[in-house]
LOKOL-636959 format. One record per residue: x, y, z of N, C-alpha, C, O, CB in turn; residue in one letter. Coordinates in steps of 0.1 Angstrom, whole numbers, plus 5000, padded with zeros to 4 digits. Atoms other than C-alpha are relative to their C-alpha. Glycine has a CB too. Example, Ala and Ser with C-alpha at 12.3 -4.5 7.8 and 13.67 -1.06 7.14 Angstrom:
<tornus>
500949885000512349555078500950125000501950125007499050005012A;499149895000513749895071499250115008499750225009500450054986S;
</tornus>
This chain:
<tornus>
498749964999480850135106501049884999502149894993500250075014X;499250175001482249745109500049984984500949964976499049855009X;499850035017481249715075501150084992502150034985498550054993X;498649945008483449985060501049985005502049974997500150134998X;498550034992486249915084500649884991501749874986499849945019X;499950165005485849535068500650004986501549934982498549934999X;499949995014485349685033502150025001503249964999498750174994X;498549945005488549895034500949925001501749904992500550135007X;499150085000490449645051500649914988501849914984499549945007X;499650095009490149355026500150094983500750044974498749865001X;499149955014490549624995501350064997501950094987499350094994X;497950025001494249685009500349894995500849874984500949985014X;499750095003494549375013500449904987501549844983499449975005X;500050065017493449234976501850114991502750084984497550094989X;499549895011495249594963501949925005502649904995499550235005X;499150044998498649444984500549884993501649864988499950005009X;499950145007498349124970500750014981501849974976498149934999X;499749975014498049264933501150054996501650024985499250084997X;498649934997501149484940500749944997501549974988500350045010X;499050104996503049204950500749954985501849964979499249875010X;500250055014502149024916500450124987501250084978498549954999X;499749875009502449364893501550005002502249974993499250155005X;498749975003505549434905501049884998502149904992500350085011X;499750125006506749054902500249994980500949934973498749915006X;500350035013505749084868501050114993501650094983498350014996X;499449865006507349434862501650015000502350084993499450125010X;498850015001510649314874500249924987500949974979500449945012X;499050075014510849004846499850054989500550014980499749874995X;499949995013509649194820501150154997501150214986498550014995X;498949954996512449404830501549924999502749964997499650025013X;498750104999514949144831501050045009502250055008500749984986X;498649984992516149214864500149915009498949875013500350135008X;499750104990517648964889500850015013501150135013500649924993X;499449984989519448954923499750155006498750235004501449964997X;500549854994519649264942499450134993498850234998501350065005X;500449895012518749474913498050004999497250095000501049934982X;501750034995514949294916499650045010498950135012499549865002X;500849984980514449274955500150165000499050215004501349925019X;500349834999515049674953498950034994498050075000501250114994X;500850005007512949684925498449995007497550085007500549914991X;500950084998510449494939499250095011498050115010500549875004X;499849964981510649654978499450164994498550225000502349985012X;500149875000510650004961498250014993497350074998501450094991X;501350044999507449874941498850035008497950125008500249915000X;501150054988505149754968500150145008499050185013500549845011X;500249894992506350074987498950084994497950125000501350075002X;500949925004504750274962498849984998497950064997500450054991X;501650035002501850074956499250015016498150075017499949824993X;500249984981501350064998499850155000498750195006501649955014X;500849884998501050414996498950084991498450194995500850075003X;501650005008498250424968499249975009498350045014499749894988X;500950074994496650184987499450135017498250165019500849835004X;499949924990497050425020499150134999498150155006501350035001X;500349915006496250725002498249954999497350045000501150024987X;501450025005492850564993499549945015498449895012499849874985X;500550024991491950475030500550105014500350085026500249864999X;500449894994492750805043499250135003499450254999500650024999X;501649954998489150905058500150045014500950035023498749884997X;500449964982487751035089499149905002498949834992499350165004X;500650024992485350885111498349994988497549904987500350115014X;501549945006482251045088500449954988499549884984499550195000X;499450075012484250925055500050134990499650134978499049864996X;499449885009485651285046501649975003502349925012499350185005X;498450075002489151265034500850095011500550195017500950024980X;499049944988491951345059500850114993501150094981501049885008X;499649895004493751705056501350015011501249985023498950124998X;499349924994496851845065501049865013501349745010498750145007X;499150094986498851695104499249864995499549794985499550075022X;500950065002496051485105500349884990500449784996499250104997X;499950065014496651295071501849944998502349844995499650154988X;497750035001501251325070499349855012499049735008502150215015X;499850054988500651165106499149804995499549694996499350135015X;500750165008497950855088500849954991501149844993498650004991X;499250095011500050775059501649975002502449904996500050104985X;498550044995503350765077499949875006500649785003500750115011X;500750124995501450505099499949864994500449754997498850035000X;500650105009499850325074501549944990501949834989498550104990X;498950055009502950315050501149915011501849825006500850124991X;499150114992504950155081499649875001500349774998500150025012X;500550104997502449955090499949864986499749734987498850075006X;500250085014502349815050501549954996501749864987499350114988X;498650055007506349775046500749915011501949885010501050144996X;499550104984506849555082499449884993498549874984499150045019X;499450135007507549215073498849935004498549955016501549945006X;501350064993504048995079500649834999500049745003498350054990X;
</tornus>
């Protein structure tokens, strides 16, 4: 159970990272700058944070989460991914 806790952890982690960079990349080839980027950017990572979310919403047994259950994990999880580290 540590093991997958471990797994899933560090494949947010990597998937946040990648995000970060993707959407970096997605802004210049964009050619946007000042506030027009950081939105860009912020709205980005949001949506990539809740890919990532989406893919580490499991149960206990490692069947996917349904329904209350599931809103109530990814509301979590996407907070917990858009607070400032």
């Amino acid at each position: 159970m540590r093991a997958l806790i471990a797994t899933v952890s560090l494949a947010l982690l990597s998937t946040l990272a990648h995000a970060q960079s993707a959407c970096e990349s997605k802004a210049a080839e964009k050619k946007l700058a000042g506030a027009a980027k950081n939105s860009f950017i912020k709205k980005c990572e949001k949506d990539a944070g809740g890919a990532a979310c989406a893919a580490k919403a499991v149960d206990k047994n490692g069947k996917p989460l349904a329904g209350a259950a599931k809103a109530s994990f990814m509301k979590k999880c996407e907070k917990d991914a858009a607070a400032p580290q």
